[in-house]
N, C-alpha and C positions, 0 to 999 in steps of 0.2 A: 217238051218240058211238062205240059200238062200230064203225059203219059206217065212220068215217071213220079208227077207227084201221086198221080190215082195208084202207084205200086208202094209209095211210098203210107198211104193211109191206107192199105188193104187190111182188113182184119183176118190173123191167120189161126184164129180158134172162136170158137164159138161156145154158151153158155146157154141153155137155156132158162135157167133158171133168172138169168138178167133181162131175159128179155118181156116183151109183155104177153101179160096171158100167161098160161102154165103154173095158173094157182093151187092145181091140188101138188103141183110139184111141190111148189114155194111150202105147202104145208108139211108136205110129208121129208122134207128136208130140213126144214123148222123142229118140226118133233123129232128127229133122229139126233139132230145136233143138242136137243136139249136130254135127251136120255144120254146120250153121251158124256154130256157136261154132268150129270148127275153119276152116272159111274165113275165117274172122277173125283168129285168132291164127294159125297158120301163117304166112302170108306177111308178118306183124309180127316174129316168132321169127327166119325168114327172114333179111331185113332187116337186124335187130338183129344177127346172128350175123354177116352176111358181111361189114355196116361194122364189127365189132370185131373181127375176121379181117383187116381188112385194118392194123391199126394191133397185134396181137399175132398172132404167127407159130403160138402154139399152140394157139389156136382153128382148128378145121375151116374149110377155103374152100369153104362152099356155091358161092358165082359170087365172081368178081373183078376183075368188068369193071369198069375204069377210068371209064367213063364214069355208071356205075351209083354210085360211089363218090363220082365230083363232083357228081352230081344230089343224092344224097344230104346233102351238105354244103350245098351250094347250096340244097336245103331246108330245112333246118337253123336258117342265118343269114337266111334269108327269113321262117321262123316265130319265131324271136327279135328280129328286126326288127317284126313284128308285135304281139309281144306285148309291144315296148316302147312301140310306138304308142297301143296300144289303152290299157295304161296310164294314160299323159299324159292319152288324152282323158275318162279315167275320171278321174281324181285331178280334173283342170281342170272336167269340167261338176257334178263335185260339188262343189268349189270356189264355183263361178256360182251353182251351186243354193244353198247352204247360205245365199249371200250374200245371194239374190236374196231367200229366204225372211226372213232377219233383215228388211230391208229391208220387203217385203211383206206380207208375209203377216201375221205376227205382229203386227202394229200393230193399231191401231182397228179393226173391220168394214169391209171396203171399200163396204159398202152400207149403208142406214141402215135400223137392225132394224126403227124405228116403222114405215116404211114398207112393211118387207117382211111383217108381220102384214096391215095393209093391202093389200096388193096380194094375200095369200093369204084374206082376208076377201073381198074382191071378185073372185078366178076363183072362190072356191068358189061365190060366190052365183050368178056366171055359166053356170057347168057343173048348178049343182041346177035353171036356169031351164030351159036347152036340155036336158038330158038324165033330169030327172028328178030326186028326193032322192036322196041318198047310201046311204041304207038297200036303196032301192029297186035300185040300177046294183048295189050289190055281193051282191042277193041275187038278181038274175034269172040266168037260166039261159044267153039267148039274148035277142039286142037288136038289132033293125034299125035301123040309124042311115037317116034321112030326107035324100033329099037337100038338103031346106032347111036341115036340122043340121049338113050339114060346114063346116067352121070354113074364113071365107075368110082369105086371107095376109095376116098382119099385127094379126089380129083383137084378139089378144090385147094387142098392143103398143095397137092402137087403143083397145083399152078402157082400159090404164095410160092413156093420155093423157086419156080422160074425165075418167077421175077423180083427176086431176094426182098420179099416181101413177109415170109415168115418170122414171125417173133415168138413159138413157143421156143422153136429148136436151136434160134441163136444162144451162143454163150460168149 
C-alpha cells in the first residue's frame, strides 16, 4: 500500500525555475516575460492612442496616417460584424440543441436496457474465453496477444447477431 502511494505522489516533471536557488534563472526569465509583455501592450497602447488622437485634438499624435485610421475602422466594424455572427450562430445551435434534446434525448432509453445487460453478459463471457478471466487481464503485468486472438471486423456485431442481440439491424 505504501508502494503505491509513493507512485501515486511521484513527480513526473520537473521545473527549475520553482525550485530553490537558480536565481539568475529566476532573473533572466523575469526579464524575458516582461519584454514580452511589453511587445504586447505597446503597440496596443500604440493603436489605441493614435485612433483616439485622431477623433480628440488633445491627445498626443503618435502617427496619423489616414490610411492607418480607415484600417482601423475598417477593423473595427469587421470584428462587430463578427461578433454579431458568431452570436446568432451561438443563440440558434443552442436553440437546435436544447430542442433537439427535449425531443431526444430525455425520453425512453434509446436502447432497450434488458438488452443491454445482455449484450454486456455476453462480450464479457466472450473476452474472459479469448483472453482470459477478468482477475487475471487486470492483474498481469505484460500480455502477448496471439495472432489467432485479434478480433476480426465485425466480430463483435457478429456475436450480437448470434445471440439475437443486435438492435441496429432489427426491424
Amino acid at each position: 500500500m505504501e508502494k503505491k502511494n509513493n507512485q501515486e505522489r511521484q513527480q513526473l516533471y520537473t521545473d527549475k525555475y520553482f525550485e530553490k536557488g537558480h536565481l539568475l534563472l529566476k532573473i533572466r526569465q523575469f526579464l524575458i516575460s516582461i519584454v514580452g509583455w511589453l511587445a504586447v501592450i505597446i503597440p496596443i497602447l500604440i493603436t489605441i492612442t493614435s485612433f483616439w488622437a485622431s477623433f480628440d485634438n488633445r491627445i498626443p499624435h503618435i502617427w496619423s496616417y489616414h490610411e492607418g485610421i480607415y484600417e482601423i475602422k475598417f477593423i473595427g466594424i469587421l470584428l462587430i460584424f463578427l461578433w454579431i455572427m458568431t452570436t446568432i450562430f451561438s443563440i440558434s445551435m443552442t436553440l437546435i440543441q436544447n430542442r433537439k434534446r427535449d425531443r431526444v434525448v430525455e425520453q425512453w432509453p434509446t436502447f432497450n436496457p434488458i438488452n443491454q445487460k445482455k449484450r454486456k453478459q455476453t462480450i464479457d463471457n466472450f473476452i474472459d474465453q479469448r483472453f482470459g478471466n477478468q482477475e487475471f487481464r487486470e492483474n498481469v503485468k505484460t500480455y502477448d496477444v496471439q495472432p489467432e486472438q485479434n478480433l476480426d471486423t465485425h466480430q463483435i456485431q457478429k456475436l450480437y447477431a448470434q445471440n439475437n442481440l443486435d438492435e441496429i439491424n432489427k426491424e
